[in-house]
N, C-alpha and C positions, 0 to 999 in steps of 0.2 A: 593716365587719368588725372585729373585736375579735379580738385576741391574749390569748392566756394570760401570768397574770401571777403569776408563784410566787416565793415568799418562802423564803428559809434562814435558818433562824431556828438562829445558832451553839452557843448555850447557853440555860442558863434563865433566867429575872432572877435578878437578886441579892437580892431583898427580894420575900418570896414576895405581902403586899398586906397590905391591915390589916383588922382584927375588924369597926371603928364605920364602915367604908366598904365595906359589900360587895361592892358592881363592881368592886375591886381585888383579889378572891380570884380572880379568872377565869382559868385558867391561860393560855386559849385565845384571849384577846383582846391586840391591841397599843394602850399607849395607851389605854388604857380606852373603845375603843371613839370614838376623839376624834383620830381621823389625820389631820383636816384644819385642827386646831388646835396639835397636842401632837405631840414628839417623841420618843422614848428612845435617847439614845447609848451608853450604859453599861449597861442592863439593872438599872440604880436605882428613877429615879423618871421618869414623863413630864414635857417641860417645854418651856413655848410658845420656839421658838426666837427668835432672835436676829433680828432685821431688820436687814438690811445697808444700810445709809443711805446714800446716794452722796457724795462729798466737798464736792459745795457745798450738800448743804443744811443743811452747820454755819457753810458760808460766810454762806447766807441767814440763819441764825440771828442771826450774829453782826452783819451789816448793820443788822436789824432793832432789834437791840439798839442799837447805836451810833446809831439814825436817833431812839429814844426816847430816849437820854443826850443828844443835839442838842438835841430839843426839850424837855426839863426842863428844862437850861439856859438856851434860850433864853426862857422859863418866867418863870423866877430871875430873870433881867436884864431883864425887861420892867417886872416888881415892885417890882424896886431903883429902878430909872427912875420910878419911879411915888411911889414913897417919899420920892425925894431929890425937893425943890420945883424938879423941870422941868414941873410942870403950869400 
């Protein structure tokens, strides 16, 4: 069973669309027809929202990072070792 799903639409846009894109003169469309990519807050322009990232995964970033500055260095110091006559 499916529910009815109605929209209020408060005002017009602000920026009625443009000449060299036609899909965007469409009074009657949201989002240019692109609801499951694009959003409009403002009644401007559509615009792919925001992903809300969870806090460790700048954690995992930054692990990531610091696990390759590790191993460059340890890289570096293999090289040096190798340069200086301990062979």
């Amino acid at each position: 069973m499916m529910d009815d799903f109605k929209v209020n639409v408060p005002s017009q846009d602000k920026i009625a669309g443009f000449a060299e894109a036609p899909f965007t003169l469409n009074q009657y469309t949201y989002c240019w027809n692109k609801t499951m990519n694009l959003v409009d807050l403002d009644g401007e322009l559509p615009i792919i929202p925001p992903i809300p990232y969870p806090e460790w995964f700048s954690d995992a970033g930054d692990a990531v990072l610091d696990g390759l500055e590790w191993l460059g260095q340890s890289t570096l110091n293999g090289l040096e070792w190798f340069r200086t006559d301990n062979c």
